[in-house]
N, C-alpha and C positions, 0 to 999 in steps of 0.2 A: 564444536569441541575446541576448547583454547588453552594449549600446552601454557604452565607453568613451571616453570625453572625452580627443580628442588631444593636447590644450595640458593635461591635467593627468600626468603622469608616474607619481608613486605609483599612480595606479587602470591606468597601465599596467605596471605592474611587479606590483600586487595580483593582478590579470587571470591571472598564469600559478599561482594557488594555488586561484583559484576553483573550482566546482561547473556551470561550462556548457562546455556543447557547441560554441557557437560564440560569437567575442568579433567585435564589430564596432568596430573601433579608427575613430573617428568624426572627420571634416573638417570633415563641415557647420554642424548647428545645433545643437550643443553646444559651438562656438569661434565664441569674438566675432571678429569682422572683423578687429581689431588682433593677436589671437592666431594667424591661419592661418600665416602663417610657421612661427612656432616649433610649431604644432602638427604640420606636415608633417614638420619637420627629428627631432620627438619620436618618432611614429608609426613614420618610417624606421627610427630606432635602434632602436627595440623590435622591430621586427621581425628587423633585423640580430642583435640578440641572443639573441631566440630565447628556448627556455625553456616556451614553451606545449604543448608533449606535444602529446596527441591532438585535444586544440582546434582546429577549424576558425578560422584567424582572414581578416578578410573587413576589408577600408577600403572604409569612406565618404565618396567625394569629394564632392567641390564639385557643384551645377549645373552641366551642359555648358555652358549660357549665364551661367553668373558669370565674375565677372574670376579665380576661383582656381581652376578645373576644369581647365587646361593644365598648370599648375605642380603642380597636385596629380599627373599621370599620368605625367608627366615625373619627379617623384618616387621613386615607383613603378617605375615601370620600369627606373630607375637604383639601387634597391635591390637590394642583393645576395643580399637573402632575401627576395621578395616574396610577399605576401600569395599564399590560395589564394584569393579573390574578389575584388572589386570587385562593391560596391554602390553604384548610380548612382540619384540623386535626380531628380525634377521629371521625368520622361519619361512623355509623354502618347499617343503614338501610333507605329507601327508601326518609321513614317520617325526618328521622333525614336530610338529603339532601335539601328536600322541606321545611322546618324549618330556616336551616340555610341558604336558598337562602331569605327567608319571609325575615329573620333577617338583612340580606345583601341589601336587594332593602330598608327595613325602616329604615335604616344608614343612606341612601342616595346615595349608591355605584352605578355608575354609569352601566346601562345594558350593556352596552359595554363590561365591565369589564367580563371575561370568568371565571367561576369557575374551579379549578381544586379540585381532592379529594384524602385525602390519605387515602390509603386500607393498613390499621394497625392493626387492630382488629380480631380477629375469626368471632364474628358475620359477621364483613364485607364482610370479605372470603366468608364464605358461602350465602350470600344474594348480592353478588357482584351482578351479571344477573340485580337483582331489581335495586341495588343502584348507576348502572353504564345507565339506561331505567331511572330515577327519575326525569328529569329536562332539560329542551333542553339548559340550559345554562352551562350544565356539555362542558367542553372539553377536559380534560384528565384526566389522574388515575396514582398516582405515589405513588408507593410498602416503604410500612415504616415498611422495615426486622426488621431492630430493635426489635420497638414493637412488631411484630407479634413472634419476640425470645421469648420475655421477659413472654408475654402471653402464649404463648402456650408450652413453657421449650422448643424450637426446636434448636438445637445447629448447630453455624455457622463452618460448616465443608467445606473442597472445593469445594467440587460437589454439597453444598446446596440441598443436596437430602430433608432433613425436609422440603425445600420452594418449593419443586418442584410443588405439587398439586395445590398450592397459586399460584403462578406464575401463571399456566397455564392458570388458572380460570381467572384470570384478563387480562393476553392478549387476550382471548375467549369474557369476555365481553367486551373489551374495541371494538374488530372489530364486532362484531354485532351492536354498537351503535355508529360506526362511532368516535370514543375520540381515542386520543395518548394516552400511555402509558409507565412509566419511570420505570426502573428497579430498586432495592432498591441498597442502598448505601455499598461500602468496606468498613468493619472499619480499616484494617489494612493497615497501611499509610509505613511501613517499605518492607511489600510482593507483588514487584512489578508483580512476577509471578502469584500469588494468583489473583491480580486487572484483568490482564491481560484475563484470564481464565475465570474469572468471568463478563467482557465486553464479551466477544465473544460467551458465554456461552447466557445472556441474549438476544444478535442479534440470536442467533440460536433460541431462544424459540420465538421469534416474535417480542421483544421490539423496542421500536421507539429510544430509548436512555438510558443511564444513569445517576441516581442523584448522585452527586458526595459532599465528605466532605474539600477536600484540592483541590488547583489548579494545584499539582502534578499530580494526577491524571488525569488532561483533555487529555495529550497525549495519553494514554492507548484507552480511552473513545472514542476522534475521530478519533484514528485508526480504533478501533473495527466498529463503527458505519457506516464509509463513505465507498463509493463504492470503491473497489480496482481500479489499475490498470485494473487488469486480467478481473474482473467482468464489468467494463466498456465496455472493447473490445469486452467482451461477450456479453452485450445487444445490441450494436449495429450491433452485427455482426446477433443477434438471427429480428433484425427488418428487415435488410436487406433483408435478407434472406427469411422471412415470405412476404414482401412485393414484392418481384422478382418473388416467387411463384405464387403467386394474380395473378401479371400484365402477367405470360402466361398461368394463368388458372389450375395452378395444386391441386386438392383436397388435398392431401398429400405434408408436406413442413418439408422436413429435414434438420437441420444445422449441419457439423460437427457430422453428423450421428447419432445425437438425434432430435424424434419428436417434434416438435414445433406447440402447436397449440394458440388460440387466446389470454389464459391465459398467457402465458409464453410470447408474446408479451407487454401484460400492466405490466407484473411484470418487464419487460425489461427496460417501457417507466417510471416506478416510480424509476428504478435506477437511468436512466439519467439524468430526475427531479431531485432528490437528489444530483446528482452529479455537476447537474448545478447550485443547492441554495446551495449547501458549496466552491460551486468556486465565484460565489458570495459575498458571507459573507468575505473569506481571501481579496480578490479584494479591 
């Protein structure tokens, strides 16, 4: 997911040539205060325009409690080509969720329209379980390090050891309630090892991907994310193999002299999925 800067135009018109998966055309805290106007009236047109392919593209409003989260949905809603999400900032609890969806259907946004939420806050952390169960129209949860530094003094070190408990808490709820989950953003745009470490680190704790700030970064991101070579060969070889079992009846079914049993087949058949919608997407 690779935040684009609403009040800057070219990065939304660069946006429909990149290498991700999902663009998040950004309201908040990437537009100074004097910019939200024209960032909003930008955002629209881009979208009215069109041009992003298979790109999931997803705006980032305002805080439900700023003066621009009205104007921004009103926006939105009035667009002729609107966004397939909404990601909604600074929601900390259950009620504040069911609140800002009220707020979102009496814009006029249309239900189609999927909420996503960022888990920025300590409250949120800890009320995640709730806040991620709040609303069948939630569909994913995407990690705003950032804030959650600036809150709680956690200092961005490599191993993100302060975000560790965060982290885990929000891929935990995000798969109990069936939602994706995006891991929080590199700020440092010159440590490409840092970036590197920190994508692989995030697919090892469970994440579905990463939010990204430059398009430097998307290499790092879909290496990390997509199935290897190796891991390819391996699911298929772990189906085969489970499936040849079956067909002469053997209770016991070893690949490569690891046990294989029904689990380690669907984790097998969501590699090849994945591997067949990012051959896809290049295509």
């Amino acid at each position: 997911m690779l935040y684009m800067p609403g009040s800057n135009p070219r990065a939304l018109d660069k946006a429909r040539q990149l290498p991700a998966d999902c663009l998040i055309l950004d309201l908040e805290d990437s537009v100074a205060p004097e910019a939200k106007q024209v960032a909003r009236e930008q955002v629209v047109a881009a979208l009215e325009e069109g041009g992003y392919g298979c790109r999931e593209v997803i705006a980032r409003t305002n805080a439900m409690d700023s003066p621009w989260a009205a104007d921004d949905l009103a926006a939105i809603a009035a667009c002729g080509a609107p966004p397939q999400g909404l990601l909604l900032p600074k929601l900390s609890t259950a009620a504040d969720v069911e609140q800002a969806v009220v707020a979102v259907d009496r814009a006029g946004c249309d239900g189609n329209i999927d909420i996503w939420l960022m888990a920025e806050t300590p409250a949120c952390i800890l009320n995640i379980g709730e806040v991620a169960a709040a609303h069948p129209r939630l569909a994913g949860i995407v990690l705003g390090t950032s804030d959650l530094a600036k809150d709680t003094r956690v200092r961005h070190t490599p191993d993100r050891l302060g975000f560790i408990a965060a982290l885990n808490l929000c891929v935990y709820a995000a798969r109990a309630n069936g939602l994706d989950v995006i891991d929080g953003v590199a700020l440092d745009l010159d440590n490409d090892e840092a970036l590197q470490l920190a994508c692989q680190q995030g697919r090892d704790l469970g994440f579905d991907g990463k939010s990204l700030i430059h398009p430097k970064q998307l290499a790092a991101a879909n290496t990390a994310f997509a199935p290897s070579d190796a891991e390819i060969a391996a699911a298929r070889e772990i189906i085969a193999g489970f499936e040849a079992a079956q067909a002469e009846g053997k209770g016991v079914v070893v690949v490569n002299g690891r046990l294989v049993e029904a689990l380690h087949v669907e984790e097998a058949q969501r590699c090849l999925a994945l591997a067949a919608a990012i051959s896809g997407q290049v295509a």
